[in-house]
C-alpha positions in Angstrom: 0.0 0.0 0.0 3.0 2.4 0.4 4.6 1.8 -3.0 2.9 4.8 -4.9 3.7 7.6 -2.5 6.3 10.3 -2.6 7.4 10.4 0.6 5.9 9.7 4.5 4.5 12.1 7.1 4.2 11.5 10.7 2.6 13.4 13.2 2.9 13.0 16.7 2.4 15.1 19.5 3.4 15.2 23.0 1.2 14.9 25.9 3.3 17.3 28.4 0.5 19.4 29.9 -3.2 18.5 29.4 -4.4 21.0 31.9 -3.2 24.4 32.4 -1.6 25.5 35.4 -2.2 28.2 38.1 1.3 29.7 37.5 1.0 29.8 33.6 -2.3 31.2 33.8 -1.4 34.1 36.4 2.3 34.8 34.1 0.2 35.1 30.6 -2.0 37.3 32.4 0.7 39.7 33.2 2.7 39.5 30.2 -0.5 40.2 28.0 -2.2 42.6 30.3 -5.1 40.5 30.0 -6.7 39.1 33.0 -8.9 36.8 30.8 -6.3 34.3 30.9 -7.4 34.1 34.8 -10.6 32.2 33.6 -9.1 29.3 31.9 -8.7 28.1 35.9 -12.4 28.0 36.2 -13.3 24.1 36.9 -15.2 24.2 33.6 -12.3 25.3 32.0 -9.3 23.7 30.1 -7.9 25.4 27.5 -5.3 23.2 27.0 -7.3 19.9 26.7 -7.6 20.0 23.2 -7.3 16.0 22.2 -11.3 16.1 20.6 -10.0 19.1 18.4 -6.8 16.8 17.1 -8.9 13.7 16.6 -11.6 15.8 14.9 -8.8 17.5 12.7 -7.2 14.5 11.2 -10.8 12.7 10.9 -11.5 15.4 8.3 -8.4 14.5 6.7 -8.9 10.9 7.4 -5.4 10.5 9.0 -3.9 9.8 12.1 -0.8 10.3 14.3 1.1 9.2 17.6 0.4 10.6 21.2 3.2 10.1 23.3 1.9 10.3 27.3 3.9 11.7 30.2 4.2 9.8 33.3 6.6 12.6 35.6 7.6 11.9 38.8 6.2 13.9 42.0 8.3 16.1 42.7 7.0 15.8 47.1 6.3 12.3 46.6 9.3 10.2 44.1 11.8 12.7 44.8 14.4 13.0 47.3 14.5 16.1 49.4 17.5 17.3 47.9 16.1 17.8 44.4 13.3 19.8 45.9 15.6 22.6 45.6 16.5 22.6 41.8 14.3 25.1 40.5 14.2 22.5 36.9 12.3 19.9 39.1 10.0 22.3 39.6 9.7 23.6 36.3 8.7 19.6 35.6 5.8 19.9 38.4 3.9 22.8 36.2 0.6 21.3 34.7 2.1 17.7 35.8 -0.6 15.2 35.2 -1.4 11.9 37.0 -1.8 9.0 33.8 -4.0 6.8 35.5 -6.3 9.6 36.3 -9.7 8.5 35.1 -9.8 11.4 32.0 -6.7 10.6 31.0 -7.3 6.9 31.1 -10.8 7.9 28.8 -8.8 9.8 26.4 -6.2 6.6 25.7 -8.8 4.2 25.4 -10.5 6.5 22.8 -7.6 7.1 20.9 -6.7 3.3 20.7 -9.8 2.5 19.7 -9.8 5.0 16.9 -6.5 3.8 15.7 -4.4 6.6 16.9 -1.1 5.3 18.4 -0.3 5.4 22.0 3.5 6.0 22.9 5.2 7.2 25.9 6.9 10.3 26.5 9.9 9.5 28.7 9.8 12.0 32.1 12.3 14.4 32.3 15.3 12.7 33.6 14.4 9.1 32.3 16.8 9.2 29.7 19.4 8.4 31.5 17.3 6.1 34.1 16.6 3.2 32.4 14.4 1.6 35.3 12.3 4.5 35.5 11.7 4.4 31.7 11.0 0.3 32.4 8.1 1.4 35.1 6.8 4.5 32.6 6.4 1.9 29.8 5.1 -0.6 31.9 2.7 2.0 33.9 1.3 3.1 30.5 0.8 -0.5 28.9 -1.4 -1.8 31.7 -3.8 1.2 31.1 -5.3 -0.2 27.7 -4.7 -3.4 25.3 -2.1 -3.1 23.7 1.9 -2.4 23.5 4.1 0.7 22.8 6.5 0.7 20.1 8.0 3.8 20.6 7.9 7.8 21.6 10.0 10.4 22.0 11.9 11.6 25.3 10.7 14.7 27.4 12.7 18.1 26.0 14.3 15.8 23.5 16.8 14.8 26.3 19.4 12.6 25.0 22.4 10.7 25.9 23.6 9.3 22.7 23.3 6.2 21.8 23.0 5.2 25.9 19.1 6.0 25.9 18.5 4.0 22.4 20.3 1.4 24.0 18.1 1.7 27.0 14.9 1.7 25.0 15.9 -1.1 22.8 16.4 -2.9 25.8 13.1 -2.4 27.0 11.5 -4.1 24.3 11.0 -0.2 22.1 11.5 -0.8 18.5 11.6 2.9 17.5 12.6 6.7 18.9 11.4 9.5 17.7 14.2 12.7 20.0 16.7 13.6 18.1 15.9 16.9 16.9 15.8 20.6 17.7 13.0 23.2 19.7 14.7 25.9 18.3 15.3 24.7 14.8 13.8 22.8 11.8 14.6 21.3 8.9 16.3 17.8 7.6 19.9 18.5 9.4 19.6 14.6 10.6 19.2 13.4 6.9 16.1 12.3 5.0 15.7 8.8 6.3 15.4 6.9 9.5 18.8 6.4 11.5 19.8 3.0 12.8 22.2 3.7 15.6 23.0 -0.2 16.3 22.4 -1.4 12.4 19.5 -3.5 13.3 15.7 -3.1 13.1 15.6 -0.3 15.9 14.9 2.7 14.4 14.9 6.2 15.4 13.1 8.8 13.4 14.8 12.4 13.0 12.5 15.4 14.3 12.1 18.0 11.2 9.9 20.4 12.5 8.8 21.0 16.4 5.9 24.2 16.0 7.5 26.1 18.5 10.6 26.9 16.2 8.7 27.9 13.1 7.8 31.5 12.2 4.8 32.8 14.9 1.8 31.9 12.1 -0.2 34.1 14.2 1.5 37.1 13.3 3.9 35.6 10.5 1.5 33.4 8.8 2.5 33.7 5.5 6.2 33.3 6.2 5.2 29.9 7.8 3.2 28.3 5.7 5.8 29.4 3.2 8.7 27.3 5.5 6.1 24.5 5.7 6.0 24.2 2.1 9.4 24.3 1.2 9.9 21.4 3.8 7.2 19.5 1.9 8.5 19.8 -0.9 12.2 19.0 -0.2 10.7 16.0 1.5 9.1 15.1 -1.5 11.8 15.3 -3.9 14.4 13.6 -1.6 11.9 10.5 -1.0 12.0 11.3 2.8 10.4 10.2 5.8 9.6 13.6 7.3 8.4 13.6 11.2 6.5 16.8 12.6 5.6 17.4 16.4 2.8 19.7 17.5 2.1 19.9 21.3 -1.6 19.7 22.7 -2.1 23.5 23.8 -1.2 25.0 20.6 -4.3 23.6 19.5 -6.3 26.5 21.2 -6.5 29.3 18.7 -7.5 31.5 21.5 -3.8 31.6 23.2 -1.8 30.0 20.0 -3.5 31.4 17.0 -2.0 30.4 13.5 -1.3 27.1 14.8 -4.2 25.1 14.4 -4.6 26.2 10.7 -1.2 25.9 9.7 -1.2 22.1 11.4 -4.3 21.6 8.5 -2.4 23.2 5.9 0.6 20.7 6.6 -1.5 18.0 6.1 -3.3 19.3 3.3 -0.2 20.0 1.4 1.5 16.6 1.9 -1.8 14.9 0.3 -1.6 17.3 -2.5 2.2 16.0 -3.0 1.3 11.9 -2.4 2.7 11.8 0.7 2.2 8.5 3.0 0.6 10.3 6.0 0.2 8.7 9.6 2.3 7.5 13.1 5.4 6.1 13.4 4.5 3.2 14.7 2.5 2.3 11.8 5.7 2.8 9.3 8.0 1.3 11.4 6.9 -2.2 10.1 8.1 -0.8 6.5 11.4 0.9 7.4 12.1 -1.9 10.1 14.6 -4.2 7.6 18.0 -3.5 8.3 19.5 -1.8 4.7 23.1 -1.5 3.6 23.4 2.2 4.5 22.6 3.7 7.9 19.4 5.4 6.6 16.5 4.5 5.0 14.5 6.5 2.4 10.4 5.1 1.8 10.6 4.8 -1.9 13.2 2.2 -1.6 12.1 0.4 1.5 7.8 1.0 1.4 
């Protein structure tokens, strides 16, 4: 079924802060002079729950992606007193989420069922823990049917190749970190990597949404960067990855976003692209090659 496109898409999106917290909402009401942002903590308020706006976005395009879930430590609870004092672990604890909370239980069940792909989203300092990776993976996988193939690690931490090695270990076939918040683009090539030559794969990060042009007030300019990416994607065979978080899905604090995340899609269809999760190409780019990388036309 892949044979006839002109190069893959996958989206994924992190899972780092359904809710929005107290401290965000009380900072963007003082940076923006606008005490509105004071009633997104109203209990009938979340702006930042906005999985029902994904799902309903890629059902009009009849597509789907990867949500990768975040299991953090408490900071009070898991962590030893002395890390109470490291203002990073407490940067962690903003919007922190419990996964087997009954919502976020819902939402996982609803995704798998609509063939979505659930992955995990190693906590912040899992990359170099491998047995709290091991209990986030396992943590996840008893909350629905089925088994997680791969996701991508918290701020794109990385200790290279000792956290592939760790997830390939733990029974992941597939990472998705290496990549850049602050840039975008194919500096990591145009295929999959294959840091131990085998069938563990790790797919490069081309653009994170945070590092593009501000669509809301440079829309034109991004769309324009989107579509050169498409393109070059296109004409290099590539397997092109794209990450847009949860919140900047609410046009009313991020706009620009949620249209340009339609125009990406709409664009790669326009140019035959294979669109979809990584976990549902991995079967097709899983075969060792000769070369370290991988490129769909050859290997779909």
């Amino acid at each position: 079924m892949f044979d006839d496109y002109e190069f893959a898409l996958c989206l994924t999106h992190d899972i780092d802060r359904p809710y929005k917290a107290w401290p965000q909402a009380l900072y963007y009401a003082l940076a923006d002079r606008q005490p509105s942002h004071l009633l997104s903590m109203l209990p009938e308020r979340n702006p930042y729950w906005q999985f029902e706006t994904i799902m309903a976005v890629e059902d009009d395009f009849d597509v789907r992606s990867a949500f990768y879930f975040l299991n953090e430590p408490d900071l009070l609870r898991d962590k030893s007193p002395v890390s109470w004092f490291r203002s990073e672990n407490w940067i962690q604890q903003l919007g922190r989420y419990d996964i087997t909370d009954e919502a976020i239980v819902d939402v996982i069940h609803t995704l798998d069922r609509g063939g979505w792909e659930i992955g995990i989203h190693g906590s912040y300092h899992s990359y170099a823990d491998q047995f709290r990776l091991a209990y986030e993976k396992a943590v996840l996988e008893s909350l629905y049917d089925g088994s997680i193939l791969g996701g991508r690690q918290h701020y794109l931490n990385l200790d290279r190749p000792q956290t592939w090695q760790y997830h390939a270990e733990l029974g992941l076939r597939y990472d998705a970190s290496l990549g850049s918040s602050t840039s975008y683009g194919f500096t990591n090539g145009y295929g999959v990597k294959r840091p131990f030559d085998n069938s563990f794969v790790v797919f490069p990060l081309t653009i994170m949404e945070v590092a593009l042009p501000d669509p809301g007030t440079k829309e034109d300019e991004a769309i324009a960067e989107c579509d050169r990416l498409l393109r070059e994607a296109a004409e290099n065979d590539a397997v092109m990855t794209i990450l847009w978080h949860l919140r900047y899905f609410n046009e009313d604090e991020f706009p620009g976003y949620l249209r340009l995340y339609r125009y990406i899609i709409e664009r790669a269809q326009e140019l035959n692209a294979w669109i979809g999760p990584p976990g549902e190409l991995y079967p097709h780019v899983a075969k060792p090659p000769d070369s370290t990388e991988t490129r769909p036309k050859t290997e779909l």
